[in-house]
ZADRENLUM-639897 format. One record per residue (C-alpha): residue in one letter; x, y, z. Coordinates in steps of 0.25 Angstrom, whole numbers, plus 2048, in hexadecimal, padded with zeros to 3 digits. Layout:
BEGIN
AXYZ/...
//
This chain:
BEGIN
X70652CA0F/X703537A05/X70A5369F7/X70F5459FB/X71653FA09/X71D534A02/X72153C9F8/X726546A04/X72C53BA0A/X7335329FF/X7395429FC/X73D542A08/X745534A09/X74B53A9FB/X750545A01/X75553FA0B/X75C533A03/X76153D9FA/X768544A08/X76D537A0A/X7745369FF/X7785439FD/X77E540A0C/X783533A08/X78953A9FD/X791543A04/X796538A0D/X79C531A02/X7A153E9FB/X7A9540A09/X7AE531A0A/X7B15339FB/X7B95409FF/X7C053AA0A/X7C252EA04/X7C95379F7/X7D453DA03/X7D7531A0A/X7D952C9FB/X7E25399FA/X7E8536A07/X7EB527A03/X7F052A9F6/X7FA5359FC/X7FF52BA06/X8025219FA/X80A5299F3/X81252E9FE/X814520A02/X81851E9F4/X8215299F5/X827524A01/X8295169FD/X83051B9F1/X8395259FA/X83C517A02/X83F5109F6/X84951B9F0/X85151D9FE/X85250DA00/X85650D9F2/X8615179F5/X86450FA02/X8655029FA/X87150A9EF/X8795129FC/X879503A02/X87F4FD9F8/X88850B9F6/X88B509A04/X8904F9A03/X8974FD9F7/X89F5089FE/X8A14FEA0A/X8A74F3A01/X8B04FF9FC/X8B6503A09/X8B74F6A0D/X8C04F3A01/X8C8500A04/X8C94FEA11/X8CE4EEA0F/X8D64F7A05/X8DC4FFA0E/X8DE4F5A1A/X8E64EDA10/X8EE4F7A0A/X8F14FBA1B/X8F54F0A1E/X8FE4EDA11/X9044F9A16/X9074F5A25/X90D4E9A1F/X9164F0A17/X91C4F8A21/X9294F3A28/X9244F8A37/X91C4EFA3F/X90D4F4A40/X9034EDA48/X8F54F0A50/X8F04EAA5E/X8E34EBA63/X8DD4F2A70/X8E04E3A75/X8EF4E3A71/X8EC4DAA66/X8F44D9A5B/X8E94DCA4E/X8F34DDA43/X9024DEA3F/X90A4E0A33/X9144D7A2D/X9224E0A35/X91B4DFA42/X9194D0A42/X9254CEA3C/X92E4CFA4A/X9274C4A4E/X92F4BBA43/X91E4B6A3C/X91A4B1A4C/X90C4ACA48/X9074B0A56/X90A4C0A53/X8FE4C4A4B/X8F14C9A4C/X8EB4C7A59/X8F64C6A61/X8F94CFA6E/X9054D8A71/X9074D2A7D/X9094C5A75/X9114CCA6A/X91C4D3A75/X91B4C5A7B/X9204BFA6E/X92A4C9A6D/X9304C6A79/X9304B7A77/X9344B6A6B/X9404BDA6D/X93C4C8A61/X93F4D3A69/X94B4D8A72/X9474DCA80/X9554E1A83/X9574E3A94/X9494E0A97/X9434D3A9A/X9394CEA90/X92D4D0A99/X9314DBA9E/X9314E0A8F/X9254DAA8C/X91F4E0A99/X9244EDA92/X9214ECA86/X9114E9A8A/X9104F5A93/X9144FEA88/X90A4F8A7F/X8FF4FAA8B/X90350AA8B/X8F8512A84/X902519A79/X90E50FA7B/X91B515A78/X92550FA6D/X92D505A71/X93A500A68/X93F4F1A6A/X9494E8A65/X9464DCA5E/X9504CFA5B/X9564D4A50/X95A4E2A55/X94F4E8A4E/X94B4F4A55/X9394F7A55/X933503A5A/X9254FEA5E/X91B50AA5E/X90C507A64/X8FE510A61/X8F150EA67/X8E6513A5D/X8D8518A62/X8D050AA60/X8DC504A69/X8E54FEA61/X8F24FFA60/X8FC501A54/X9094FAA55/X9154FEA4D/X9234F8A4E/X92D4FFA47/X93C4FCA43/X946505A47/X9524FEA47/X958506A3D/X955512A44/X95B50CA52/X96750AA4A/X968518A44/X96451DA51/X971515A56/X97A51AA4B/X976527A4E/X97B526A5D/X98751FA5A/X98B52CA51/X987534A5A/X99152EA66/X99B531A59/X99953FA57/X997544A65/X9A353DA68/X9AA544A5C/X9A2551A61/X9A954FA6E/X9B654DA68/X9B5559A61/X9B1562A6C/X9BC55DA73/X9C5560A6A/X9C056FA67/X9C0570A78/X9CE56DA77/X9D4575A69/X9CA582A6F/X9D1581A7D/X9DF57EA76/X9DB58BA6D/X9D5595A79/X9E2594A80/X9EA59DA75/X9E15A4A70/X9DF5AAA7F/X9EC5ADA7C/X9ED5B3A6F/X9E05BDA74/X9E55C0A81/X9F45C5A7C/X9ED5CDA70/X9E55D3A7B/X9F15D6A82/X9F95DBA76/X9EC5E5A74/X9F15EEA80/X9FE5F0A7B/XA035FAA72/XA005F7A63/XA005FEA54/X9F35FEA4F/X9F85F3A46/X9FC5EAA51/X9EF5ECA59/X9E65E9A4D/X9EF5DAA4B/X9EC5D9A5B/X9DE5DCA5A/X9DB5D3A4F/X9E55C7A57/X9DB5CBA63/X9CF5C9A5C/X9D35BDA53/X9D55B8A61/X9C85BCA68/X9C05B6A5C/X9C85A8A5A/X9C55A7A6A/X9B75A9A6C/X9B759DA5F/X9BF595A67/X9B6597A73/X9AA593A69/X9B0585A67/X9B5582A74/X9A7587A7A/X9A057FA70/X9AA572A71/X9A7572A81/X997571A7F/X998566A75/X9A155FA7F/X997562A89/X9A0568A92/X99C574A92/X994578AA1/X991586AA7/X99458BAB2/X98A593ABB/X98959FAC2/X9835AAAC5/X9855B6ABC/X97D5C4AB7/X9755C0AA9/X9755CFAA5/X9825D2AAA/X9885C7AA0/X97E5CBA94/X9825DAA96/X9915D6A97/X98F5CEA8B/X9885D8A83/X9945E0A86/X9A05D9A81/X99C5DAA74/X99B5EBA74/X9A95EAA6C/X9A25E3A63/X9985ECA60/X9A15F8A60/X9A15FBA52/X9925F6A4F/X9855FCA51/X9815F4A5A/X9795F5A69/X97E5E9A73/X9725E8A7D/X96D5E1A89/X95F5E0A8D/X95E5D7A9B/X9515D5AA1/X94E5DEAAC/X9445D3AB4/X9505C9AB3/X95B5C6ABE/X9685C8AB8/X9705BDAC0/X96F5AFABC/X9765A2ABF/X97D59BAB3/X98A59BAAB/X98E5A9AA7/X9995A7A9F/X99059EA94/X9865A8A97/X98F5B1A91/X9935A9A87/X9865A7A80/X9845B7A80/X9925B9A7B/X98F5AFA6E/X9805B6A6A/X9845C4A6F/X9905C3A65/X9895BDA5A/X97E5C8A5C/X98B5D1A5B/X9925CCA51/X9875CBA47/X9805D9A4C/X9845E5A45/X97B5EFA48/X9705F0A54/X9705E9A62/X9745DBA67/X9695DBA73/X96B5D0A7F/X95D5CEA85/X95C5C7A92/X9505C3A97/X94A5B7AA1/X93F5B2AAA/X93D5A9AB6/X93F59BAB1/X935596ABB/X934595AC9/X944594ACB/X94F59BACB/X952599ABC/X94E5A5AB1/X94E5A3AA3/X9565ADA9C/X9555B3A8E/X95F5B8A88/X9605BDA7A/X96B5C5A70/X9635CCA65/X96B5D4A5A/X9675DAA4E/X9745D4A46/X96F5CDA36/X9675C2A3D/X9675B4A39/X9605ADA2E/X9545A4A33/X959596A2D/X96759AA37/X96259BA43/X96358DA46/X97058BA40/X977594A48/X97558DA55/X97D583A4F/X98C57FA51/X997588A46/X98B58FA3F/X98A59DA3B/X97F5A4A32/X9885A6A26/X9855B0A1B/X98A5BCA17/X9885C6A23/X98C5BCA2C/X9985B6A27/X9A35C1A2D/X9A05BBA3A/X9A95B0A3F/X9A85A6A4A/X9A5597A4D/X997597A4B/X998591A59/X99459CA63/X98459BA62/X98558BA61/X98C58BA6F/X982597A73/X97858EA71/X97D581A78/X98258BA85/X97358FA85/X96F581A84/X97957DA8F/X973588A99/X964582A97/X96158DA8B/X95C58FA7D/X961597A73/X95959DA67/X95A5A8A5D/X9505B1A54/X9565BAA49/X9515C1A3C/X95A5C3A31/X95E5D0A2F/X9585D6A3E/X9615CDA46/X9635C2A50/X95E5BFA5F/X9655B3A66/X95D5AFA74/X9605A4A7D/X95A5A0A8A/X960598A97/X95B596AA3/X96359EAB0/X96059CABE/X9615A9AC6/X9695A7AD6/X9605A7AE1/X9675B3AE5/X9645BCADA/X95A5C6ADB/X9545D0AD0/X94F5DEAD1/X94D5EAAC6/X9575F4AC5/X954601ACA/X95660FAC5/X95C618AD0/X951622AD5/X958630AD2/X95762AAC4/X94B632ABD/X94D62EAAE/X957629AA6/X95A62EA98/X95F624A90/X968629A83/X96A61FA77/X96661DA6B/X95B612A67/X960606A6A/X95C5F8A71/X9655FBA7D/X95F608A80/X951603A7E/X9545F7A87/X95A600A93/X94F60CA90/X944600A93/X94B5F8A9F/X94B607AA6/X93E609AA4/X9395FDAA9/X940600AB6/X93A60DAB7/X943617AB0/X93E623AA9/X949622A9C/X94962BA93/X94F627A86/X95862FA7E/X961631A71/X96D635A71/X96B641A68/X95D644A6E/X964644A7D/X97164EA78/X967656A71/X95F659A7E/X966652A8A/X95B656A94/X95D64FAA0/X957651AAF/X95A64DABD/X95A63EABF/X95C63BAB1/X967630AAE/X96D630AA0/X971623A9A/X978624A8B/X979618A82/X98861DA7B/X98D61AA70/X99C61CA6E/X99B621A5F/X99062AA61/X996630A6E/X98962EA74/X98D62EA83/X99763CA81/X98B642A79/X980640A82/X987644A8F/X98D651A88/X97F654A87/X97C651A94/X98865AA99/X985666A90/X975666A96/X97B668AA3/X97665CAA9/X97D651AB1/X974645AB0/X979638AB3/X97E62FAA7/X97F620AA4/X98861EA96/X986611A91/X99160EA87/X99A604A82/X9A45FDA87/X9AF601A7D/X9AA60FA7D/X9B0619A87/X9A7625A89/X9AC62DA94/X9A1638A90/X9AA642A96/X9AA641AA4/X99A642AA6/X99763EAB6/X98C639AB9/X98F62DAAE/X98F61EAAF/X995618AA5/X990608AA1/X992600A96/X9895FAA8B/X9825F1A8A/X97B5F9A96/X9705F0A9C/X9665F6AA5/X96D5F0AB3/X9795F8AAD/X973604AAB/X96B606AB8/X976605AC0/X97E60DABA/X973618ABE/X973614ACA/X981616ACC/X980624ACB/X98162CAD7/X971630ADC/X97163FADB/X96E648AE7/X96064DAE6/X95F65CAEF/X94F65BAED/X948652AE5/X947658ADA/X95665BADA/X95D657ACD/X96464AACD/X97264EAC7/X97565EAC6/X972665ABB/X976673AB6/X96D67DABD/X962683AB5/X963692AB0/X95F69EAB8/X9526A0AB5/X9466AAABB/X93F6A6AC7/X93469BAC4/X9266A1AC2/X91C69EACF/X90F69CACE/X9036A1AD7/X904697AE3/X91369BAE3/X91968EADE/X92368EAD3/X91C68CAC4/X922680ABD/X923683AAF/X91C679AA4/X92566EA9F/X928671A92/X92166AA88/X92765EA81/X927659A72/X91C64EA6E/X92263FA6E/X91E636A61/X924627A60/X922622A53/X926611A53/X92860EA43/X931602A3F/X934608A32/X93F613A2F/X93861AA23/X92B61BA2A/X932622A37/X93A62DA2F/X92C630A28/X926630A35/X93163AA3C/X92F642A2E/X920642A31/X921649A3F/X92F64FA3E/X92765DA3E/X920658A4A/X92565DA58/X926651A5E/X931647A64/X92F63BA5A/X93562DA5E/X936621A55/X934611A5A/X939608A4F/X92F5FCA56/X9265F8A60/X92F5F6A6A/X937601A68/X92B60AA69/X926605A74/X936608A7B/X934615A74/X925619A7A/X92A616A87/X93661FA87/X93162BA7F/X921629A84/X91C631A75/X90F638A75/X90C62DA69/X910622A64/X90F620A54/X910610A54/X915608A48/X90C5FBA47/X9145F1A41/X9245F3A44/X92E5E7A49/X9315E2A55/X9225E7A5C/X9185ECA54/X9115FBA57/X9035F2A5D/X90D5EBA66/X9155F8A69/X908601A6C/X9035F3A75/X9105F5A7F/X910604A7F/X901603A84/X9055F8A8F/X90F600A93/X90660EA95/X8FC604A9C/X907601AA6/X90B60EAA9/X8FE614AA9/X90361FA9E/X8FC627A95/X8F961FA86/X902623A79/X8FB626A6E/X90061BA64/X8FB61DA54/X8FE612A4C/X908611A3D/X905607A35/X903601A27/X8F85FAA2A/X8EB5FFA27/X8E25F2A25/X8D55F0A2B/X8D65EEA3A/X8E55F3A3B/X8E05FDA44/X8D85F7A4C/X8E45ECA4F/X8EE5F8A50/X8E6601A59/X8E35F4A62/X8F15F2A67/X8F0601A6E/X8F360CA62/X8EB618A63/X8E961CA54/X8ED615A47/X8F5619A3B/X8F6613A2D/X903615A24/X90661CA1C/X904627A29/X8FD635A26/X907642A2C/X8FA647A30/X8F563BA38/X902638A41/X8FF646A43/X8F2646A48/X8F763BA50/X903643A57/X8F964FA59/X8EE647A62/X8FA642A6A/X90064EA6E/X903650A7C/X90265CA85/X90F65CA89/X91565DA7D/X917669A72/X90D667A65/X91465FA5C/X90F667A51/X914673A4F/X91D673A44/X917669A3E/X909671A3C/X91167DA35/X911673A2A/X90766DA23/X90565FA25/X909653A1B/X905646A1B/X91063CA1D/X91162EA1C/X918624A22/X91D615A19/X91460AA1D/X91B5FEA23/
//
């Protein structure tokens, strides 16, 4: 081998040694490099290790202190519960009551000192004995008194109320005429609490209270008995003295004389009716008063009634009036002279205390049922001073009376509502009242009244030649009351003052006529002049009262009836007048005066004869305001206005008033007594609903003005809304929309002025 080729070949091995370990090199650069992360990788690991070991360390740290916080607060509770245990305890000790629990196994757990002292320190009676055992010991020992029964049969007893799952209390007797009340609770884990309890001092109170009793009923009796007799010994007489001053009245007598007869009579009458009190009262406390049944007519008695106190209300301005249910039967079994009684008592207090207004008896009843019984409503509203809230109980009672200075001129017994009451009581009733101070007083009671098998009930009918009925009054409760019972049963009434009717006493065929007189005003004589000097002769029903004597000079047809007229009273009256004789049917009912000669009627094309237009009529506004102020500004407002303007005073009167008069609108009132205008406007739309008429255009007055008023307002069925103080032109604006075309334009004077605005007082 040539120098050249080793030389080529020891290059060569260099070369290649030298890319061995260039090789090599790398290799261990890698195993350096990975061995660098896993150092990385290992060291990372070790320190979260270390963090989590001293994590560890921290929370078992924390674990150790709330451990020891947690035995601490342990050994707390247990001290305050040993505490409260204790203290517990002390406390059963001390009381004089017998306390005791029982397992769900009836066995005794623990007892205080008062319940294991009946059994005299028994060594046996404690903790872990059974109530078997302990009513056994009871028994044996003699401890208690089992009266009547035989000792077993007491225990027998006494076990099986034990057993019960809420065991009643039970009172026994001991040796020693101790009285315990034993009183047994089963808690929720089934134990049961045990409390025996000394009420021998109350047994004895309770027996001293009876004995005194005995006493003063018996005294009570004695009493009664004794005002029985001196009322009965008194009666006699004083029948005497009344009936020979009533005599003595007929004959002929000096005004002198007449006035000592008249104050004997009186005396009389009043010291009578006080005797009647007594005697009446002295016979329920007796117990001997009973009733005695029968059948009798309920309105009947309450019109009657009503009736015998028109003298009374002679000189006052006052209404008597009667409102009967028209869906109730009017004959009832029951006692009718205490019937009588009990509306004599409330009807004459109503009138004794009622100065101005009405004393209103309202009868009304249902079906108790599926038998013959009906339960009846009756009530007396006035509008006298009313009574005081803190009285109304008080004068229920015996010889009270609301005493202050209004009241005091009265004088009586104080006995009339306390026997009231107890009549009502006796029939099976209940008697209440509702007043307010200053507006007056409504007394109701209720009874329970069977009605004969042989009554039976129908509505009164209207005669059928009767076309409409104008009713003449002024505004009043009876005249409302009639006007609405009239057009329930169909009637077409017509309501009318007495001045508004004698200004224009436009009448027709098959109108009937009935005038509310009044004697001072010459109501009955005015209206029926009226009716004379029209020329017509319609028939006329004068209501009027008893003392009056209105002869209205002559006028046939007339039926004459006396107040308080009800609506059965009323009706046939009408239908006592003769039917008329109709020649054709359009033939007037009664004659009339015959119309004035006049040219032939006109006759159209077709040959028939033209009927003439009817005349146009005025617009008719209703205004309901409560408040006077606000109602003159009102009429002040319109008063250049065409129109015929009626006022309401609430919503019930305006509802009355809508559906007598029917206005072209309806101004409503919102807030007002009684019913408010949304309550109001509510009725009148049921009503249209009903009958299928036409809607009112209802605008609504009042103070409010709020957010959300009007939609509230206009909700109950009002047409527009009003806020006061009222703007002339906006009522208006309001009347002009409404304007029917029957009617005249109710603006044609007012226009030739100009307009103002006006206001009306907010509420």
């Amino acid at each position: 081998m040539s120098l050249a080729d080793a030389l080529a070949q020891e290059r060569r091995a260099r070369l290649a040694a030298e890319r061995l370990l260039e090789l090599k090199q790398k290799e261990l650069l890698a195993a350096n490099a990975q061995l660098s992360r896993h150092a990385l990788t290992l060291t990372d690991e070790i320190v979260e290790k270390r963090e989590e070991v001293e994590e560890v360390r921290h929370v078992a740290e924390e674990l150790r202190d709330q451990k020891e916080r947690v035995l601490q607060d342990l050994e707390q509770a247990h001290e305050e519960v040993d505490i409260v245990q204790r203290r517990l305890w002390h406390s059963v000790e001390t009381i004089q009551d017998g306390f005791a629990v029982f397992d769900r196994n009836d066995t005794l757990l623990v007892a205080n000192p008062a319940y294991l002292a009946v059994f005299d320190e028994m060594e046996c009676v404690a903790p872990g004995i059974s109530y078997r055992d302990i009513i056994q010991i009871l028994v044996e020992e003699g401890i208690v008194d089992t009266g009547d029964l035989d000792p077993q049969a007491w225990c027998a007893d006494m076990l099986e109320r034990w057993k019960s799952p809420q065991p009643k209390a039970r009172t026994i007797k001991l040796w020693n005429n101790r009285f315990i009340k034993l009183m047994d609770r089963r808690s929720a884990t089934g134990d049961t609490v045990s409390l025996a309890l000394d009420i021998t001092d109350t047994i004895r109170r309770e027996k001293d209270l009876e004995e005194a009793l005995l006493r003063a009923e018996s005294a009570n009796r004695a009493k009664s008995a004794f005002l029985a007799k001196m009322s009965h010994e008194l009666r006699t007489p004083m029948n005497g003295v009344v009936g020979m001053a009533d005599l003595l009245c007929e004959t002929s007598l000096d005004e002198e004389q007449k006035l000592f007869v008249d104050t004997i009579r009186s005396s009389g009458d009043s010291l009578l009716k006080l005797i009647n009190d007594v005697l009446d009262f002295s016979k329920m406390e007796a117990a001997k008063l009973v009733l005695h049944k029968e059948e009798f007519d309920l309105e009947r008695t309450l019109t009657e009634v009503l009736m015998l106190f028109q003298p009374a209300v002679k000189e006052k301005a006052v209404d008597l009036v009667v409102d009967y249910d028209m869906f109730l039967p009017t004959t009832f079994v029951g006692d009718p002279g205490r019937f009588r009684q009990i509306l004599t008592n409330l009807i004459g207090n109503a009138v004794k205390f009622t100065s101005s207004g009405h004393v209103m008896v309202r009868a009304v009843g249902l079906p108790d049922g599926d038998t013959d019984n009906y339960r009846i409503h009756v009530s007396v509203e006035d509008t006298g001073p009313g009574i005081p809230a803190d009285m109304i109980d008080h004068i229920f009672g015996e010889f009270n009376q609301v005493e202050d200075e209004q009241n005091r001129k009265f004088e009586g017994t104080g006995l009339g509502l306390a026997i009231t009451k107890q009549l009502v009581t006796l029939m099976g009733g209940k008697i209440w009242m509702d007043s307010e101070e200053g507006k007056g007083s409504n007394f109701g009671f209720y009874v329970p009244l069977p009605a004969p098998k042989t009554a039976t009930f129908h509505l009164d009918n209207i005669p059928n030649w009767v076309d409409r009925i104008i009713m003449v009054s002024r505004p009043s409760q009876a005249a409302r009351i009639l006007t609405s019972q009239l057009q329930i049963l169909g009637a077409d009434v017509a309501s009318r003052t007495p001045d508004d009717f004698i200004a224009d006493p436009e009448t027709k065929p098959g109108d009937v006529v009935v005038i509310d007189a009044e004697r001072t005003m010459q109501t009955g004589s005015r209206v029926i002049r009226a009716i004379q000097a029209s020329g017509a002769q319609v028939p006329v029903v004068l209501m009027q009262n008893l003392q009056d004597n209105d002869d209205s000079a002559g006028y046939q047809p007339l039926q004459m009836v006396n107040k308080p007229t009800g609506r059965k009273i009323l009706i046939n009256a009408i239908a006592a007048f003769d039917p008329p004789a109709r020649a054709a049917e359009d033939a007037p009912a009664y004659p009339v005066p015959a119309p004035a000669e006049q040219d032939e009627a006109p006759v159209s094309d077709q040959g028939a004869v033209a009927v003439a237009p009817p005349a146009p009529r005025k617009m008719r506004v209703l205004a309901a305001e409560d408040n006077k102020t606000n109602r003159l500004v009102f009429s002040k407002l319109v008063r250049k206005l065409d129109v015929d303007l009626a006022f309401a005073e609430n919503g019930v009167e305006a509802v009355e008033k809508w559906k007598e008069m029917r206005p072209d609108i309806l101004f409503m009132d919102i807030s007002m007594p009684i019913m408010d205008g949304k309550e109001a406007t509510r009725r009148i739309r049921e009503i249209e609903a009903s009958e299928g008429a036409a809607r009112t255009p209802i605008v609504a007055l009042t103070a409010h003005a709020l957010s959300g008023d009007d939609e509230d307002i206009l909700a109950a069925g009002l047409d527009h809304y009003l806020t006061k103080p009222l703007k002339k032109d906006a009522i208006f604006e309001q009347i002009g929309k409404a304007v029917p075309q029957d009617a005249t334009p109710p603006f044609a004077e007012a226009e030739a002025e100009p307009a103002q605005p006006g206001r009306l007082a907010a509420n």
